[in-house]
N, C-alpha and C positions, 0 to 999 in steps of 0.2 A: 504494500500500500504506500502512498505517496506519503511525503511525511508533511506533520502539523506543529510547528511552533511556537510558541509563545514567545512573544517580543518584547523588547522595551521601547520600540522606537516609534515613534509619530510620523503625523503625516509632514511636519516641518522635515523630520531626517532624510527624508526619500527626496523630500523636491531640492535641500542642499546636492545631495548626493550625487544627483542629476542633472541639475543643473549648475553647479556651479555657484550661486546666487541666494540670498535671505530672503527666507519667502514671504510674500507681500502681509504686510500688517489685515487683511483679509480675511488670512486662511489662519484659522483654528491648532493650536498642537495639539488635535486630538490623539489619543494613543490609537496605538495600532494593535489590534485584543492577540491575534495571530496571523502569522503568515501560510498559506498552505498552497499547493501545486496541482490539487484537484479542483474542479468548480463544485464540484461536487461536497464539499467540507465546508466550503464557504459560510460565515455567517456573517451576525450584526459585526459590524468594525472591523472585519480581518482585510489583510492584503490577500491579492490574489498573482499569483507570479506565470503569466503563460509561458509555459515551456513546450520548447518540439520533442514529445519522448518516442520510443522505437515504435509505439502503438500507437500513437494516438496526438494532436494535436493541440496545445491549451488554447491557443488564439481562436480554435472552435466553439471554446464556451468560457469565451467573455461575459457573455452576455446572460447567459445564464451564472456565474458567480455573482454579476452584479444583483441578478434579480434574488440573490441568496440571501444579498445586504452586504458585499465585501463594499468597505467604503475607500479603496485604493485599490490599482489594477496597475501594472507594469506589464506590456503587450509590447509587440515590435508592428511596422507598417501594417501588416495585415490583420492586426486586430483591429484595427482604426475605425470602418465600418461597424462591426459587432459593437464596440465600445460606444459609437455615438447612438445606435440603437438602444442600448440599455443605459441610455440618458446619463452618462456619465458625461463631465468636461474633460477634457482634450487637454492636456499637457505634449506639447513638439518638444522631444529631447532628440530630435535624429537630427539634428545639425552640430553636432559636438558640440560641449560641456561647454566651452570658453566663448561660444560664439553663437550663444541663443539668448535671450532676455524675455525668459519666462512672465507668462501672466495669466492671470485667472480669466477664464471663461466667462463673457456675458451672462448675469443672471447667475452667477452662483452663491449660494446659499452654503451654509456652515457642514448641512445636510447633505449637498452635490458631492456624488463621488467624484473621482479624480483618476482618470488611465494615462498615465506616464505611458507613451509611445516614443521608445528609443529603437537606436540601430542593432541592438541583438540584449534578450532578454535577459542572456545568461550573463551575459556582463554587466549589465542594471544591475542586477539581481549583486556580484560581486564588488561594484562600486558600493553599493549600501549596506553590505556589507562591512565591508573596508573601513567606510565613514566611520558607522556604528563603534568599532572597533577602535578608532585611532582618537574621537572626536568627541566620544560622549560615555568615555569610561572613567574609572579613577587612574588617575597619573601612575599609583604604585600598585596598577596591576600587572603581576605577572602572567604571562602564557605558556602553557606545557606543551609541547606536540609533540607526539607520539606516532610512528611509521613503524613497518615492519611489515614480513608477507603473514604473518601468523601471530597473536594473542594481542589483536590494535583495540579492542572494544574491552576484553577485562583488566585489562592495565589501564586502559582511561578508568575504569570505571571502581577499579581498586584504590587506585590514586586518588580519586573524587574521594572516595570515603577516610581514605589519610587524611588528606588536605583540608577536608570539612572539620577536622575535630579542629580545629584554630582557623580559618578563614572560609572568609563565605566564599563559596568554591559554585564555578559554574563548568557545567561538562558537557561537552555535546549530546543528544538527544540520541538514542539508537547506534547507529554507525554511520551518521552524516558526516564523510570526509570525503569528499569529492568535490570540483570546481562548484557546482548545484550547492550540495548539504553542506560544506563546511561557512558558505557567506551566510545560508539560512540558520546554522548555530551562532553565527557572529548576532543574528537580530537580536537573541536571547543576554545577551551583554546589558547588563543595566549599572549606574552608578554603586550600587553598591559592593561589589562583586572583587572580591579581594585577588582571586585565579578563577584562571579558564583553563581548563584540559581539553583539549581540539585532536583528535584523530584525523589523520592523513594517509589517506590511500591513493593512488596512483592508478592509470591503467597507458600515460607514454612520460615518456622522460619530458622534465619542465612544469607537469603539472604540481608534483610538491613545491617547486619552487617558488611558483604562483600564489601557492596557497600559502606559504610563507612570507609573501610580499602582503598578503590583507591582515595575518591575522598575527605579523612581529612574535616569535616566539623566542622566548630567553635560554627555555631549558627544553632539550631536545632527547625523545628517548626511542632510541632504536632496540624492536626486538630480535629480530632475525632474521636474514635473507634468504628464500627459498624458493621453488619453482611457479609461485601461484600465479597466475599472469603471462607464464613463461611463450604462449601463443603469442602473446599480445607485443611482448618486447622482444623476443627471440634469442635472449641467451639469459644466464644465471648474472652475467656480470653487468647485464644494461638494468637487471632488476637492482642491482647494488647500486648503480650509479645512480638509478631514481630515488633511490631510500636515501643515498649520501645528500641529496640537497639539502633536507631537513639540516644537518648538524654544516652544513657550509653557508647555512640563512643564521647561524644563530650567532649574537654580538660578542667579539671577543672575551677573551676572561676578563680582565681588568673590565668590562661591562655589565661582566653579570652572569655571560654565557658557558653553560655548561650543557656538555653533551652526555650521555647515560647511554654507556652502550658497553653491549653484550660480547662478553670477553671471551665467550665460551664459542663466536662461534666467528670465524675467521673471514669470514668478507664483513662484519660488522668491525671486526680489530684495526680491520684498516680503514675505515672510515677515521681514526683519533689522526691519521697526517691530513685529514682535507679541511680541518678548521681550528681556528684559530681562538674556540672558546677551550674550558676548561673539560680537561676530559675525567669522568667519573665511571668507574669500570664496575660491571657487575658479575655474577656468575658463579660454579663451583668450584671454583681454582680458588688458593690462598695466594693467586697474582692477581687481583680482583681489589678494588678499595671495602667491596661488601659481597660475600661469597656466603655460603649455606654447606652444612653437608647431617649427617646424622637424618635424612631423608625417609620419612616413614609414612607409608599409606595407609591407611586403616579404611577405605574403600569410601562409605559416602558419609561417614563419620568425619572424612575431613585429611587433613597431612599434619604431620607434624615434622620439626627440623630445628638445626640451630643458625641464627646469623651470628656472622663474626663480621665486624666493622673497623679497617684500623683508620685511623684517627690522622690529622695529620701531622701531629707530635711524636705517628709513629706506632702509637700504644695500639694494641687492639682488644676490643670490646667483644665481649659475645654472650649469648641469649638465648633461650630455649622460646619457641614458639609455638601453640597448635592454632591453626586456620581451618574455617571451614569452605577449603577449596578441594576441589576433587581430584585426584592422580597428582603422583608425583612431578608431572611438567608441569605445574600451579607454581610449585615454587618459586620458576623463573617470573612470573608474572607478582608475585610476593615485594622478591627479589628488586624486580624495576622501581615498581610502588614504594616501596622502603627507600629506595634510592632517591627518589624524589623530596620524600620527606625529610631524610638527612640535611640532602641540598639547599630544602628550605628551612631549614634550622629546626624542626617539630624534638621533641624530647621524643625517646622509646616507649616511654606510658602509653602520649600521643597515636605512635605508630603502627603499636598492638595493637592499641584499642579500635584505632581503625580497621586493620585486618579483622579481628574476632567480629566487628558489626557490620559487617557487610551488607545491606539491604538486599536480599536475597542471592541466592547463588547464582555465579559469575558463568555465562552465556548457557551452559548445562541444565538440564529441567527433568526433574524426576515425577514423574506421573505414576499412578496407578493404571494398569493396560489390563486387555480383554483375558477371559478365562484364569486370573489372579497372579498375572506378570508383572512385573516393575519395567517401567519404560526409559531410557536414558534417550531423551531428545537433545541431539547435538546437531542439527542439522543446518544450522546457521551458515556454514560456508564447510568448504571442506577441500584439501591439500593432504597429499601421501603423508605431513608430518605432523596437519594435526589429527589426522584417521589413525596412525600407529600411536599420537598420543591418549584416544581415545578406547583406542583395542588394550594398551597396559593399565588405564583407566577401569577396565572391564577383568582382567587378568586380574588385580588387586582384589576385585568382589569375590565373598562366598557366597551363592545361592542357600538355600533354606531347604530343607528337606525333598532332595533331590530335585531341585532347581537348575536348568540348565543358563550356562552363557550362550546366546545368539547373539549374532550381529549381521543386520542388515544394512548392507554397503550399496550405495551407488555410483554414478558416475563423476567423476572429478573432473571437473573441466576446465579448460584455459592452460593445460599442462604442457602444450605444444610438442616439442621432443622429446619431451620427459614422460608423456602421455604412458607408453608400455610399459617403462621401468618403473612407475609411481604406481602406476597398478600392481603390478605385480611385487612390488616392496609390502603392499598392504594386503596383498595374498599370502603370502609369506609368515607376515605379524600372526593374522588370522588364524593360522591351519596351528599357531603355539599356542592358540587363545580360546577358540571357541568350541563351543560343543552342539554347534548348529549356525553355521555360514548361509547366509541369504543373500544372493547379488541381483542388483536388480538395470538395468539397462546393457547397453552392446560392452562397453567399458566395465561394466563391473561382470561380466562373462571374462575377462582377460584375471579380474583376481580371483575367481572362483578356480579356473584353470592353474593360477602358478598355486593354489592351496591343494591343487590336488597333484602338481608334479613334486611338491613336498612332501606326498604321502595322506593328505588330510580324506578320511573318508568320504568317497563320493555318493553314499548314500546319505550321510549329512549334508550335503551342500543342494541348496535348492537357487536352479540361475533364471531368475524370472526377466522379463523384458518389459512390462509396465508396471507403474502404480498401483493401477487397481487390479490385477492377476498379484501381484503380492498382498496387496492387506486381504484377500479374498484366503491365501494360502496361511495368515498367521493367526487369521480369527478360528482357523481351523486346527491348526499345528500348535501353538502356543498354549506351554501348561501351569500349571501355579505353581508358583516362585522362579519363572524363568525372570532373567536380566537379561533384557533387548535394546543394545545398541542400535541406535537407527542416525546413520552419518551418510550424506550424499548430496552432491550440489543439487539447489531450490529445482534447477532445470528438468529433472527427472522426478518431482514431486515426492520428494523425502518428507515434505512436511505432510502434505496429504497421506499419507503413509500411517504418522503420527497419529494424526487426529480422528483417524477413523481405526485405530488399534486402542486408545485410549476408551476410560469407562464411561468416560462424561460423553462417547459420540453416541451413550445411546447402550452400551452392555453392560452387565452385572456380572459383578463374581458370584 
């Protein structure tokens, strides 16, 4: 679904933005309730942002947004028509920012909507952003931003709860880090707002960059470089270079700037020669400035481990910790989040406390499933590394009175030439792990196959090729106290999968 944000910014913010100009003693700083990208969401007071997406067209329903009650609209030429239809005034922003001299519509009223018609939406949309950000915050806010091919959304959102225990902390909404979602997180920016934790993902080299240019970030944390995307940019090392923007946008040390990166994993190590902030190393090496080890799963009970912290006088510190995150690859996402916290001065009280209160668990959802199974929904996105971290995630569980491990895998996509060997790595995992293998599309037939040149029985393994021919085989196959991992990109309907195995679509144990 399209996402829906909550703003701080008015209708004053958008027409500076835009235009360049203070806007006439006329127009009202009414606030702006939210911003959304469907017409569909639209209500009293929201902005409404038309965007071109792969499906569908926003400048098609202008006009129905506005009949929603959006009392701002940002469209490009061809909403123009629609927009004077649904009686909104007409703002020309298509002659560039320095060379227009906006004015209010004949006849308008405090009530008159207002459709900003610029030269491309998506860059409105990132100028008011930008604004928002640079113009109408507190002077001593800092910005976190966070990249990596794997753990960008629970390290925003672990750090959020660090960084909350002493500063009003603002975090992006879901996983809006792209050109689009990261300027619609900047709207959320209000004067009060101590930090901002902003997620940055990528899909070609320069767009971090970009998004480092709106949203000024001090502290930079990279988690790992890996093959997700690898279609899209075509090698392991154009995905590194796109990650390394982030820590080459961030202000030197003597400014403030520290980079947080992952010492464990060696195209992140070399990221500490491309900038010139302060480098902060994590990981489970004791060459790390905060490293972990004594690494314990106790399954959805949580991890437990120790950090050791040295200090820069040298000394080092260390502390016994339990979190309630799941599998042992948590820790690294621990690990980042604590780093952050260090960086910003919080005491260890602080640090834990934000670990143990985490507002629910971090992207993983345990549900109750059909015939008295336990559901592991991880279907959020899915890469050969974090599927094997999700399979030793499942290895960690004991089932309950002969409860089986299943895991139902689907296809991983954007893996480009890594495509056969990443399947088949999570084949592999699989045939150590499971005691009932489910694959479900053409690609996850390639890891059912290396699960079974491993030796994994092929009377276990069932290789289905839709959605619904599997949830049709597990509402039948599935017994009570199985643990069913379900991991596989959105595109093959992993989540549909979910939701009609779970008890709430409708079964009873």
């Amino acid at each position: 679904m399209p996402p829906i944000v909550e703003t701080r910014i008015t209708r004053h913010t958008i027409w500076q933005a835009l235009t360049g100009e203070l806007p006439p003693m006329a127009l009202p700083a009414t606030p702006i309730v939210r911003a959304v990208l469907d017409s569909r969401d639209a209500a009293e007071g929201d902005l409404f942002i038309a965007l071109a997406g792969q499906q569908t067209d926003g400048h098609e329903y202008v006009t129905a947004a506005l009949e929603n009650g959006a009392q701002a609209v940002i469209c490009e030429e061809r909403g123009r028509t629609p927009a004077q239809t649904g009686g909104a005034g007409l703002i020309d922003c298509t002659r560039g920012r320095w060379e227009i001299h906006a004015r209010l519509p004949e006849g308008f009223t405090p009530r008159t909507p207002l459709a900003f018609v610029v030269d491309s939406a998506e860059d409105a949309l990132q100028m008011v952003g930008g604004f928002q950000r640079l113009h109408r915050t507190r002077s001593d806010l800092v910005v976190i931003g966070v990249t990596g091919s794997v753990g960008k959304t629970s390290t925003k959102e672990l750090t959020h709860a660090i960084l909350s225990q002493r500063y009003r902390t603002l975090a992006s909404p879901g996983n809006l880090n792209s050109e689009q979602g990261l300027p619609l997180a900047l709207l959320g920016l209000g004067m009060e707002h101590e930090r901002a934790i902003l997620e940055m993902g990528m899909y070609a080299l320069g767009e971090i960059h970009r998004l480092c240019e709106l949203s000024r970030p001090r502290i930079g944390v990279v988690t790992n470089v890996g093959p997700s995307h690898l279609s899209r940019l075509g090698s392991i090392e154009r995905i590194a270079a796109a990650k390394a923007e982030l820590v080459q946008a961030l202000p030197p040390a003597e400014e403030g700037g520290v980079a947080v990166l992952n010492w464990d994993d060696e195209r992140v190590r070399a990221m500490a020669d491309l900038t010139t902030a302060r480098i902060f190393r994590y990981g489970l090496t004791p060459e790390a400035d905060l490293w972990a080890d004594e690494i314990i799963s106790s399954g959805l009970e949580g991890i437990r481990f120790r950090f050791h912290h040295r200090k820069p006088d040298g000394r080092v510190e260390s502390l016994y910790v339990r979190a309630p995150l799941l599998g042992r690859h948590s820790v690294h996402t621990a690990l980042r989040a604590a780093s952050v916290g260090l960086i910003d001065g919080l005491e260890w009280s602080e640090i834990v406390s934000g670990i143990q209160n985490i507002p629910g668990q971090l992207r993983l959802v345990i549900i109750p499933g059909v015939n008295g199974s336990t559901v592991i929904d991880d279907t959020y996105n899915a890469s050969p590394t974090s599927t094997v971290a999700a399979l030793n995630l499942l290895a960690d569980l004991e089932p309950k009175n002969a409860g089986r491990r299943v895991a139902v895998l689907g296809d991983m996509r954007e893996l480009g030439q890594y495509t056969d060997e990443g399947h088949k790595l999570v084949g592999r995992r699989a045939a150590d792990v499971v005691d009932m293998l489910v694959t479900v599309g053409d690609l996850g037939e390639v890891i059912a196959h290396a699960a079974r040149e491993v030796g994994y029985d092929p009377a276990k393994t069932y290789v289905m090729k839709s959605a619904d021919e599997t949830i049709a085989m597990l509402r039948d196959q599935l017994r009570p106290n199985d643990v069913v991992l379900v991991k596989g990109s959105r595109a093959i309907g992993m989540e549909q999968i979910v939701s009609q195995i779970a008890v709430d679509a409708g079964e009873t144990n």
